[in-house]
C-alpha positions in Angstrom: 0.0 0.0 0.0 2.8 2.4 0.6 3.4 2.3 -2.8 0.5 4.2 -3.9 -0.2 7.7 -4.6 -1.8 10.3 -2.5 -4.8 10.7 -5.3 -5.3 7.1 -5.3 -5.3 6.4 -1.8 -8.2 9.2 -1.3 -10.2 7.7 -4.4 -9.9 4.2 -2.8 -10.9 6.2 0.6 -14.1 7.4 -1.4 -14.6 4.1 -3.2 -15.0 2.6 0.4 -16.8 5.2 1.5 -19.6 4.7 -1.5 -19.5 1.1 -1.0 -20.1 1.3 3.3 -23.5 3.7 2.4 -24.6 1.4 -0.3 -24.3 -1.5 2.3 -26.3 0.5 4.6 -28.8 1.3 2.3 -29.4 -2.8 1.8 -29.1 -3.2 5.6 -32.3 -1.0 5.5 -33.9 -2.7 3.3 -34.0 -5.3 5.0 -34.6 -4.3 7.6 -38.1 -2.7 6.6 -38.9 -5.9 4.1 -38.5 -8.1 7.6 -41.1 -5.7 9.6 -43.4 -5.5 6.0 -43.5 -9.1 5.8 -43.7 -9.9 9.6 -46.9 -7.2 10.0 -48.7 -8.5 6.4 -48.2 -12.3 7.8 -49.1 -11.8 11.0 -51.8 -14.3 11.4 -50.1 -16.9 9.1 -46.2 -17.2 10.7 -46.2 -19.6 13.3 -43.3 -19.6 15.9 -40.8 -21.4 13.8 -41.5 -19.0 11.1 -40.8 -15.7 13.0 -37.5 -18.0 14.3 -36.2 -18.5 10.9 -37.2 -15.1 9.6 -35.2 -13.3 13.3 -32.5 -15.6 12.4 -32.2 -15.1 8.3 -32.5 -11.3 9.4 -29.6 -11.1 12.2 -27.2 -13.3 9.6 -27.8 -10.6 6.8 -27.0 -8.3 9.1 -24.3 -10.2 10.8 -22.4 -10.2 7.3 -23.2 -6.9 6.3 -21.8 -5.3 9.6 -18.7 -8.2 8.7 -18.0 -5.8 5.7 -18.4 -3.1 7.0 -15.7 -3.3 9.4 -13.8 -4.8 6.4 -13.9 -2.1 4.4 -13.3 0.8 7.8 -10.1 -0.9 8.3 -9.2 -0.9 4.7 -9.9 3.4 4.7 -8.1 2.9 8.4 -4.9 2.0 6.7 -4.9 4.0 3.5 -5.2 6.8 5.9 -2.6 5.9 8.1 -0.7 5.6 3.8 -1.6 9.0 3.4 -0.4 10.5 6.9 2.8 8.9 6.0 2.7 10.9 2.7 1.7 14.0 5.0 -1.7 14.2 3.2 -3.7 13.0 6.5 -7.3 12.2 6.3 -9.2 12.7 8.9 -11.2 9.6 9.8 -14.5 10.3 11.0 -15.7 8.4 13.7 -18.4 9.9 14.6 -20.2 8.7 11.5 -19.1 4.9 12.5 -20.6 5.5 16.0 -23.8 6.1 14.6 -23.9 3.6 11.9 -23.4 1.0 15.0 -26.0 2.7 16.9 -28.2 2.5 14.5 -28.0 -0.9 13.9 -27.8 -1.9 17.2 -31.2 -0.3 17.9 -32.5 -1.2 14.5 -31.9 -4.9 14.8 -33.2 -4.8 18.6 -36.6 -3.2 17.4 -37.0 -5.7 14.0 -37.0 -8.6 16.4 -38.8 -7.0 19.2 -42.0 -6.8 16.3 -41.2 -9.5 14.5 -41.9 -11.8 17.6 -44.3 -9.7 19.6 -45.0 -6.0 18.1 -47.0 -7.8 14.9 -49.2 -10.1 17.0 -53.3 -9.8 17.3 -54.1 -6.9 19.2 -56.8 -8.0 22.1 -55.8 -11.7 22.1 
């Protein structure tokens, strides 16, 4: 990696960048197709159902959140390449925290309803 140039390093930087938001972007998907499906179905999935669909849901995300963390440490080295170069990028962490937090929340809520936010109501 040293061996690349400061322009190239930042495009592989954005290139990351691009690919981390489009990965979120499915991740919400997802995440809204499981609570669509899991409230249109709800008096058709039995237990087993709703077990399979939490655990399909938490592996999708599971390997999402897997690249992600690829491709942060990928941008974490090319920016400690361009710091080397004196061209430092600042990383912005911030961002990361609330990508997490988001998730975290996000996946907690999906399989709160999937097993009991999309029951009967009065039952």
């Amino acid at each position: 990696m040293e061996s690349l140039q400061v322009f190239e390093a930042l495009e592989l930087i954005r290139m990351n960048e691009s690919a981390m938001r489009e990965l979120f972007e499915v991740w919400l998907s997802i995440t809204f197709a499981t609570i669509v499906a899991s409230f249109a179905g709800r008096d058709q999935l039995t237990k087993v159902m709703r077990i399979l669909g939490g655990c399909l849901y938490v592996i999708a995300t599971f390997t999402l959140v897997s690249a992600w963390m690829n491709y942060g440490a990928s941008n974490s080295e090319l920016a400690g390449v361009l710091a080397a170069k004196g061209a430092a990028q600042p990383i912005p962490w911030i961002t990361g925290i609330g990508y997490i937090s988001l998730v975290v929340l996000g996946v907690g809520t999906t399989l709160y309803f999937i097993f009991y936010g999309s029951g009967r109501r009065g039952v």
